[in-house]
Residue, then its C-alpha position, 0 to 999 in steps of 0.5 A: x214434811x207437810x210444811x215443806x210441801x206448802x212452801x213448794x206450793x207457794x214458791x212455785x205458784x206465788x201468783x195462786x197464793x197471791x190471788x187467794x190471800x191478797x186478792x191479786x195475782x202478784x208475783x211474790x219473791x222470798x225474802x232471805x234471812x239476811x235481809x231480815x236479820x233472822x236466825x234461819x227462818x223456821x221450816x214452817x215460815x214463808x216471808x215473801x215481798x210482795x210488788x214492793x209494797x206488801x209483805x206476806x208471811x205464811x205459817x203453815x202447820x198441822x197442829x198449834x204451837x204454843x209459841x205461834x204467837x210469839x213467833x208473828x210478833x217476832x217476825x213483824x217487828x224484825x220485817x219492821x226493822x228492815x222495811x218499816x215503809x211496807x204493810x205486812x200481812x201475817x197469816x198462819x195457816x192450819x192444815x189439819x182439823x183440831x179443837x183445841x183453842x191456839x188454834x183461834x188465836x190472833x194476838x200476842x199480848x203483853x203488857x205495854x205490847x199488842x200484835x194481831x196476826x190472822x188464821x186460816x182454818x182451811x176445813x173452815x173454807x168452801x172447797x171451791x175456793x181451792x179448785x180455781x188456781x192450779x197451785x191450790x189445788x192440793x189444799x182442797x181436800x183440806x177445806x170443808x166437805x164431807x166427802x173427802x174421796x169425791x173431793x180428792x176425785x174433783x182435784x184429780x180429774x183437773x190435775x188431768x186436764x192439766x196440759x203442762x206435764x211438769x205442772x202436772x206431775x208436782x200438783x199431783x205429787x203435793x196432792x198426794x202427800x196432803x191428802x195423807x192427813x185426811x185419807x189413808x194411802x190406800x184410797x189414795x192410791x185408788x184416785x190418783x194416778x200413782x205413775x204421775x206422782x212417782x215422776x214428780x220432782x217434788x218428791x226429791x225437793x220435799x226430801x232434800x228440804x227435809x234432809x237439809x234440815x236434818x243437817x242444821x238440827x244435827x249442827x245445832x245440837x251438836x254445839x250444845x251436846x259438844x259442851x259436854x261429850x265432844x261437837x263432832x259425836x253430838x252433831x252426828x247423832x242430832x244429823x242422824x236423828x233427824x234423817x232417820x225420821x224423816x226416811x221412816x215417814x217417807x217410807x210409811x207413807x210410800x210403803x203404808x206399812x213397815x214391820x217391826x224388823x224391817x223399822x229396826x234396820x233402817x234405824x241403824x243405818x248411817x247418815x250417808x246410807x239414809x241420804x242413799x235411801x232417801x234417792x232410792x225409794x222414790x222408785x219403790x213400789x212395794x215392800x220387797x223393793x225396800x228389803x232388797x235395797x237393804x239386803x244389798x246395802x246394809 
């Protein structure tokens, strides 16, 4: 979910990204797995083009992998492939604060072959690098302060400056859902005007990229588990799955909190009624809203 939210960030404030990570405020336009020869691109990567001349690749994550590494150098030689003229600069971008050392690493190494990639601790940054450019705002509760909710206050007072409304629903819907990672639902909802980020469109992009994704795990899956028990029942179950997790982090951090019960029911509904819920909590504001959705649908 987090990933999806930067990726919206930085497709629709590419010149925000831009200034920040290349110094200039130019615009960027993705580039698509076919032009790369790629698998699909993981939900995490961004590959952009940047004025013909540079090629920015974002990573976004909350905790390390330990195939980061690889992946940077996997991506940097495939763009090689297809644009070996162009400079590429690799960035991998961790959003939640961790000890442990992947996220310090730089390089993958193996014998004969050496590849350098570039990491952004963002509670490393001053916070006053994110309160500059409208689409990095919602980053900024992510750098490094010591006062979160004053932070968190700093950002919602200039997302009401804002005059563009559409601008201001999204950065504040996006500001929302980060803010989750470093502060509870409940002094979020104290700071943020709760009506903006309930109109917002990024609510249904981060659902629709997360049910979307949801599909391809459940095709992939399926092929495999089909060898064995039959590609339509293993395609569901992996669709399933992975909508089913989706709705139940959606509804948490809407609802704060869902009782065991109520967990249960949604984990037993189908695809098509979790797509149906995935529309319909967007207008929930409190658990009841929830129970009577299942009442009359389940």
């Amino acid at each position: 979910m987090y990933d999806n939210v930067c990726k919206f960030l930085v497709e629709h404030y590419s010149q925000d990204f831009a200034q920040w990570l290349l110094g200039e405020a130019i615009a960027l336009t993705q580039l698509s797995p076919s032009e790369l020869s790629l698998e699909p691109i993981r939900a995490d990567s961004l590959i952009l083009l940047a004025a013909r001349s540079t090629i920015l690749h974002l990573e976004f994550q909350t905790q390390p992998n330990l195939d980061i590494p690889f992946r940077m150098a996997d991506y940097r030689l495939r763009v090689f492939r297809r644009y070996p003229q162009l400079q590429m600069r690799q960035v991998v971008i961790y959003l939640k604060p961790t000890r442990s050392e992947r996220a310090q690493q730089t390089t993958f190494a193996i014998s004969g072959l050496r590849h350098e990639f570039e990491v952004i601790r963002l509670w490393e940054i001053p916070t006053t690098e994110f309160l500059r450019f409208p689409g990095l705002l919602p980053l900024a509760i992510l750098s490094q302060n010591d006062n979160k909710p004053e932070t968190l206050r700093q950002v919602a007072q200039q997302i009401d400056q804002m005059d563009n409304r559409t601008e201001q629903k999204n950065v504040a819907a996006a500001t929302f859902i980060l803010s989750g990672l470093v502060l509870e639902t409940a002094v979020i909802r104290q700071i943020l005007r709760e009506e903006i980020v309930k109109e917002s469109v990024t609510y249904q992009y981060i659902l629709e990229q997360g049910l979307a994704e949801g599909r391809q795990q459940g095709l992939q899956e399926g092929r495999q588990e089909g060898r064995q028990e039959g590609r339509q029942e293993g395609r569901q179950e992996g669709r399933q799955e992975e909508s089913r997790s989706l709705i139940l982090k959606l509804l948490q951090r809407r609802l704060n909190t869902l009782p065991t019960e109520i967990t249960a029911q949604v984990e037993q509904l189908s695809v098509e009624q979790l797509e149906a819920l995935g529309e319909a909590l967007l207008d929930f504001t409190q658990l009841d809203d929830l129970v009577s959705w299942l009442e009359q649908n389940v």
